[in-house]
C-alpha positions in Angstrom: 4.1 21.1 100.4 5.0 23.3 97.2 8.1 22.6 95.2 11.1 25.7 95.8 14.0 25.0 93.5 15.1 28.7 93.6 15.5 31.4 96.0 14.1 33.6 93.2 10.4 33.9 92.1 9.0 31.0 90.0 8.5 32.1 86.3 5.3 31.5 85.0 6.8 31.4 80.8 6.8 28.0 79.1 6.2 24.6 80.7 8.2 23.6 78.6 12.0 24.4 76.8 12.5 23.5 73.7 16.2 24.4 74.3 16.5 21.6 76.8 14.8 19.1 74.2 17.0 20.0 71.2 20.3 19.7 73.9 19.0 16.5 75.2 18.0 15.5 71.0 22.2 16.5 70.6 23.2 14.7 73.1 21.0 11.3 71.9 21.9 11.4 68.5 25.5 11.7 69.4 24.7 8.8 71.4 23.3 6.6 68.6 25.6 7.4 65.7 28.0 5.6 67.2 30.7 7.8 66.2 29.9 7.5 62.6 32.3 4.9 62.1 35.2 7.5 62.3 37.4 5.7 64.5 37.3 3.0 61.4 37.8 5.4 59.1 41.0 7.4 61.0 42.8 4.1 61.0 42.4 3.3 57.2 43.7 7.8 56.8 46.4 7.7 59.3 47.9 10.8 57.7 44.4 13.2 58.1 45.6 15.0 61.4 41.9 15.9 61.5 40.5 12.7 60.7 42.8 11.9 64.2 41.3 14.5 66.0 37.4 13.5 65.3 38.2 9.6 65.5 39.9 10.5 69.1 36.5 12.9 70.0 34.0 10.0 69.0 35.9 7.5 71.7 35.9 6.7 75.3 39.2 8.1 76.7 41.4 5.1 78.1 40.9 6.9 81.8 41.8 10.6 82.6 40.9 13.4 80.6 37.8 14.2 78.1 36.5 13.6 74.9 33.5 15.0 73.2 32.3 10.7 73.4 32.4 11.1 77.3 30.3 14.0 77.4 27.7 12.1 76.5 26.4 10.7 79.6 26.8 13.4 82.1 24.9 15.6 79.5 21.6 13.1 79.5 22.2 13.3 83.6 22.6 16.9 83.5 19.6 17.0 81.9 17.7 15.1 83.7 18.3 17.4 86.7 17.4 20.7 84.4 13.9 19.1 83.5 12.8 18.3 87.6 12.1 22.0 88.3 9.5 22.4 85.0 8.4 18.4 85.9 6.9 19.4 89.5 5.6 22.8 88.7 3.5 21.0 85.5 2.2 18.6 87.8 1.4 20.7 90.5 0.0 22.4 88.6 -2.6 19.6 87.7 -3.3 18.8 91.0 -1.0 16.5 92.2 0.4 16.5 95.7 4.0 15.7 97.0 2.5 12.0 98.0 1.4 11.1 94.8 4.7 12.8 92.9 7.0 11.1 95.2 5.2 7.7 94.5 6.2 8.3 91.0 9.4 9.4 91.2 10.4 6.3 93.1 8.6 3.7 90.2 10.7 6.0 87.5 13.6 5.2 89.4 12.5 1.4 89.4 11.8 1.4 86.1 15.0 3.8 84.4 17.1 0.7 86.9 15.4 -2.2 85.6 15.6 -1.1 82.4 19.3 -0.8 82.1 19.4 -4.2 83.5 17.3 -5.4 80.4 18.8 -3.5 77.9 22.4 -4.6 79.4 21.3 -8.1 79.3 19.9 -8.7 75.4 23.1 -10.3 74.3 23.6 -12.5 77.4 22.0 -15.9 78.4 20.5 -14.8 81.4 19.9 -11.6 83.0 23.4 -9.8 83.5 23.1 -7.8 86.9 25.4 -4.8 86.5 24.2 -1.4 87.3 26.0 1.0 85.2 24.6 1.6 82.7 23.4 5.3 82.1 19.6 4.6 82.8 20.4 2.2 86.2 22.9 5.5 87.2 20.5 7.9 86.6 17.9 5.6 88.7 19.4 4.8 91.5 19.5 8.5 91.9 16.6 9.8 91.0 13.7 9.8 93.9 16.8 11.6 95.9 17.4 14.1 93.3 13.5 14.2 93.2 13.4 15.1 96.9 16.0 18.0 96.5 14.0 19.3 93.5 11.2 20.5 96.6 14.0 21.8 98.7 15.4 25.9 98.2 18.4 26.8 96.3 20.7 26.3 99.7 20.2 22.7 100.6 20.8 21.8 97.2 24.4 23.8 97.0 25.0 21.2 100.6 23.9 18.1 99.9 25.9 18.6 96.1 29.7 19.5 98.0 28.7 17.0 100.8 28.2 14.2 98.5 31.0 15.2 95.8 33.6 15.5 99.4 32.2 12.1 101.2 33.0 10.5 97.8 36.1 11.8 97.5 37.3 11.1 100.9 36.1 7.4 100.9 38.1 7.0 98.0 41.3 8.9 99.3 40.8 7.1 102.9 40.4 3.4 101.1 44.1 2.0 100.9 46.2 1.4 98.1 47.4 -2.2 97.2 50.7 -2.9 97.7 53.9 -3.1 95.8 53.3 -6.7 94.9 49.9 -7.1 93.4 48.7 -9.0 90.9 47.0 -6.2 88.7 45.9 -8.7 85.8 43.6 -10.5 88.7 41.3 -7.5 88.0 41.8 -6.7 84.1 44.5 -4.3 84.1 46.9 -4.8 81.3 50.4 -5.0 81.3 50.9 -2.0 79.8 48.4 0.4 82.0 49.6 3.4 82.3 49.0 3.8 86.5 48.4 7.2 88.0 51.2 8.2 90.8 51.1 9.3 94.2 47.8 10.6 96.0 45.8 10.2 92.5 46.1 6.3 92.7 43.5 5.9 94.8 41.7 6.5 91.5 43.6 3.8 89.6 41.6 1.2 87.3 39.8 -1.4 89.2 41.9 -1.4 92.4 39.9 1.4 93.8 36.8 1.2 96.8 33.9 1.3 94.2 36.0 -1.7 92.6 36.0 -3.9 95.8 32.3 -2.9 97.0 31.3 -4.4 93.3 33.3 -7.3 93.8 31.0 -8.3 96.9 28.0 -6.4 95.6 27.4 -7.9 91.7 28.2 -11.5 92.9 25.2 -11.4 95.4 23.4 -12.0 92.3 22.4 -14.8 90.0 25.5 -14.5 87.3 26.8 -16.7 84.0 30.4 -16.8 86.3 31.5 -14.9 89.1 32.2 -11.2 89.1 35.8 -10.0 89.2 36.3 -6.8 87.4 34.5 -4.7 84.7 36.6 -4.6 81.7 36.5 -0.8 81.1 36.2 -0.3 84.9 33.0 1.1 85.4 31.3 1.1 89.0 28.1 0.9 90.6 28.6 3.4 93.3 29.2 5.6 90.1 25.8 6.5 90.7 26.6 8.6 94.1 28.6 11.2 92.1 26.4 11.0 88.9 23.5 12.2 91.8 25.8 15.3 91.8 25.8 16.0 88.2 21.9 15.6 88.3 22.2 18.3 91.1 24.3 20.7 89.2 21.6 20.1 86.3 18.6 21.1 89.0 20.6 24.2 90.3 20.8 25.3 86.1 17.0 24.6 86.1 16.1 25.9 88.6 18.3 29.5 87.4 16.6 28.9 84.1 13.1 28.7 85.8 13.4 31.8 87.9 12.3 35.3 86.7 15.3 36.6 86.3 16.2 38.6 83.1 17.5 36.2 80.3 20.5 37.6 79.4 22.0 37.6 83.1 20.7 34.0 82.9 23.4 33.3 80.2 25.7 35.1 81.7 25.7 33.2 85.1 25.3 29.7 82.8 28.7 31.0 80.6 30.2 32.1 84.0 29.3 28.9 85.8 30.7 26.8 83.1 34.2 28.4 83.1 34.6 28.6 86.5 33.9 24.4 86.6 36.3 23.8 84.1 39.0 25.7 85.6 38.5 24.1 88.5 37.8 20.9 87.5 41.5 20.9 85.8 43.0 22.4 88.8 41.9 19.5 90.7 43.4 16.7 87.8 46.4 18.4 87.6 47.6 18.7 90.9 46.4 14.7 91.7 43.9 15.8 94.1 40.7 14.4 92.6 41.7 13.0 88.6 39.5 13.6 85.9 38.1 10.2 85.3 34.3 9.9 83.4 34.6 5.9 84.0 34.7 5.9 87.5 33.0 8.9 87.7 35.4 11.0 90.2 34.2 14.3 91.7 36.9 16.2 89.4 35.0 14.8 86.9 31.9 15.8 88.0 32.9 19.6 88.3 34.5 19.1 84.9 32.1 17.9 83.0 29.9 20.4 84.8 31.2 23.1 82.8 31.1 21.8 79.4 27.3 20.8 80.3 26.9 24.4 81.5 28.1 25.9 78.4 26.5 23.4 76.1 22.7 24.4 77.7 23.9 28.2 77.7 24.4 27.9 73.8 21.3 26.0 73.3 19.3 28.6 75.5 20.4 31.1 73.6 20.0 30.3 70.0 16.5 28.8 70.5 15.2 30.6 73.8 16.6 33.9 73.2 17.4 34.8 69.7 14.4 32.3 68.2 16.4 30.1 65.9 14.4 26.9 66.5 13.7 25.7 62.7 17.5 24.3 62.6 16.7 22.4 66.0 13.7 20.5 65.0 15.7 17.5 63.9 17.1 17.2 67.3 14.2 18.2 69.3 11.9 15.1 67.5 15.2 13.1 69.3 15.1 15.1 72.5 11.6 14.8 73.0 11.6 10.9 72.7 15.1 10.3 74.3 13.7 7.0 76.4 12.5 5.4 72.7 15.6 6.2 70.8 18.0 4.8 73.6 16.0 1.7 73.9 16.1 1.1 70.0 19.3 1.8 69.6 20.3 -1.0 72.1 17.5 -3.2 70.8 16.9 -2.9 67.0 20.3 -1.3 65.2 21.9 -4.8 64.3 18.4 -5.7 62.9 18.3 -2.1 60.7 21.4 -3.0 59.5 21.3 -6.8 58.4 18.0 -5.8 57.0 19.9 -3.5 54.8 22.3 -6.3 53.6 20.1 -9.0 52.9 17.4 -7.4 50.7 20.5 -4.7 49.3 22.9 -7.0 49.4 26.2 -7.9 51.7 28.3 -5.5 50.6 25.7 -2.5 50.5 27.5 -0.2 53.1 31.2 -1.0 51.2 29.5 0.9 48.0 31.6 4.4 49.0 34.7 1.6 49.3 35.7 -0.5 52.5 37.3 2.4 54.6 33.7 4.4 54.5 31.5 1.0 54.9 31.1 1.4 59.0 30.9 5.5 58.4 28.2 4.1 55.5 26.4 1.5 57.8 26.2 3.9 61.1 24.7 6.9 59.0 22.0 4.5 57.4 20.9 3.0 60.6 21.1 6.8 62.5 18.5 7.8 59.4 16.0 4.7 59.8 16.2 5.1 63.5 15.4 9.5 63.5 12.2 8.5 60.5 11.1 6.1 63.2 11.0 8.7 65.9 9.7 11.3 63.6 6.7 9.2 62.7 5.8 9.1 66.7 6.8 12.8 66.9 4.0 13.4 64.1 1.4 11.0 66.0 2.4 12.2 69.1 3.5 9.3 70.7 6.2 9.8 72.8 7.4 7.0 75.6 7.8 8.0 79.4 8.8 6.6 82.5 
């Protein structure tokens, strides 16, 4: 059985794109700057319009709409999908038959679950069994998006609008609570702004993924029983994030064919717009909100385009024109995106308290107390990248 992720001709250029590591390296070291402390530093410059602007693009937006912060995750998906077509020619390549690849695919998908599960659970007395986190999403996924990497162009276009519609329409078929529910029995505040009409079966924690966590997460071992998740995040988020991975194997598979590359950038630019104008369409008129938290189909298409745009502007700088000496600091990231996501959940509050007790307690207040988090994330982001470029130089680099 050979791998057909296009309806075009299999290029036989580079096994690997160096585009698709510095975009993933972006997207990482977005990840593990933590905003740089803007946020912090908006609120002590209330009168910087632009200081506004950054400390509202380095943030999770309360529920509908976009920031540059919640781009974050369905780029590393996106991603993911990109990479499959180059992963199955290289290893076909080398011998390796559809038995032996699909073996692996499912123990990466073990493995990316169990260890979001691990990483979620280092601050917690016992293991804390919620799945989604971005390496769980992206698992739970994976050995189907694995499968769809070895089917042609076609099935993939089908199984992405059939699983973006069936999500939809359990969502829009589940029923809405009624007029006198008790919204603080699942975390909603007092003061939630609640979407109207047909677009409130997309509300905070009173929709179907909501319920089917409510019986799901409590089936295991917990500290106290599962009610809600405080920023309203979903298990079943991992059906639709399948369809981002999709939309990321369709662009890889583009990417991998022979066409020429500039009608490849045009399709990618093309492609992007279109999902963006449609993905709005779609939140503005209620029919499927624009909601990266619960991951909603809109969302999907949405985020889609800036994702498509994002790897068109990466592919071109670096594949096309040859400007890669700028990208090297992100592609040492991109190229190591597993060991960077791990430290940063594992050893960041360790860089830091190292920092203070040999430099002393008020060593990231030296620029002044306003700066001290911008001080503290910057320090830790520069520790973490040396660590990462001192396995780049040895060449070791951690896979699932």
């Amino acid at each position: 059985m050979q791998p057909c992720v296009s309806s075009t001709p299999v290029s036989k250029g580079p096994s690997r794109l160096l585009s698709l590591d510095a975009f993933r390296g972006f997207v990482m070291l977005l990840m593990a700057s933590e905003g740089l402390g803007l946020s912090h530093l908006a609120k002590n410059c209330l009168e910087s319009p632009v200081l506004q602007f950054l400390a509202y693009q380095t943030d999770h937006v309360a529920w509908v709409g976009c920031s540059l912060w919640d781009l974050i995750q369905p780029s590393f998906s996106f991603i993911v999908g990109v990479a499959v077509p180059y992963s199955i020619a290289n290893r076909v390549a080398k011998g390796d038959n559809f038995s032996k690849l699909f073996t692996h695919a499912l123990w990466r998908s073990l493995l990316l679950v169990l260890l979001g599960v691990f990483l979620r659970s280092t601050h917690h007395s016992q293991t804390y069994w919620t799945f989604e986190d971005t390496l769980s999403q992206i698992g739970l996924g994976y050995a189907f998006l694995f499968l769809l990497g070895w089917t042609k162009s076609k099935i993939q276009w089908i199984a992405l609008f059939g699983i973006l519609f069936l999500y939809w329409l359990a969502f829009a078929l589940y029923p809405l609570p009624s007029a006198t529910f008790d919204y603080a029995s699942v975390g909603v505040p007092a003061n939630w702004v609640h979407l109207q009409g047909f677009a409130a079966h997309w509300d905070k924690n009173t929709n179907l993924a909501a319920y089917f966590d409510q019986w799901f997460l409590n089936l295991f071992s917990r500290e106290k029983g599962f009610t809600y998740n405080g920023g309203g995040y979903l298990t079943l988020s991992f059906i639709p994030t399948l369809g981002t991975m999709i939309c990321g194997l369709l662009m890889g598979g583009w990417i991998k064919s022979d066409a020429p590359a500039a009608k490849k950038l045009k399709y990618m630019i093309i492609a992007g717009v279109i999902c963006l104008v449609v993905g709005q369409v779609l939140n503005l008129t209620g029919i499927a909100p624009m909601v990266k938290r619960i991951w909603t189909p809109g969302w999907v298409i949405f985020s889609a385009g800036w994702c498509c745009l994002l790897t068109a502007f990466f592919y071109y700088t670096i594949e096309m024109k040859g400007y890669r000496a700028w990208a090297f600091p992100l592609i040492v990231v991109g190229m190591n995106a597993i060991a960077i996501y791990s430290l940063v959940h594992l050893i960041d509050g360790f860089i830091a308290q190292s920092f203070q007790i040999h430099l002393g307690r008020h060593f990231f207040s030296l620029f002044g107390d306003a700066f001290s988090t911008m001080f503290r994330n910057v320090t830790v982001l520069a520790v973490l990248w040396l660590i990462l470029f001192w396995m780049y130089r040895r060449k070791i680099f951690l896979k699932l």
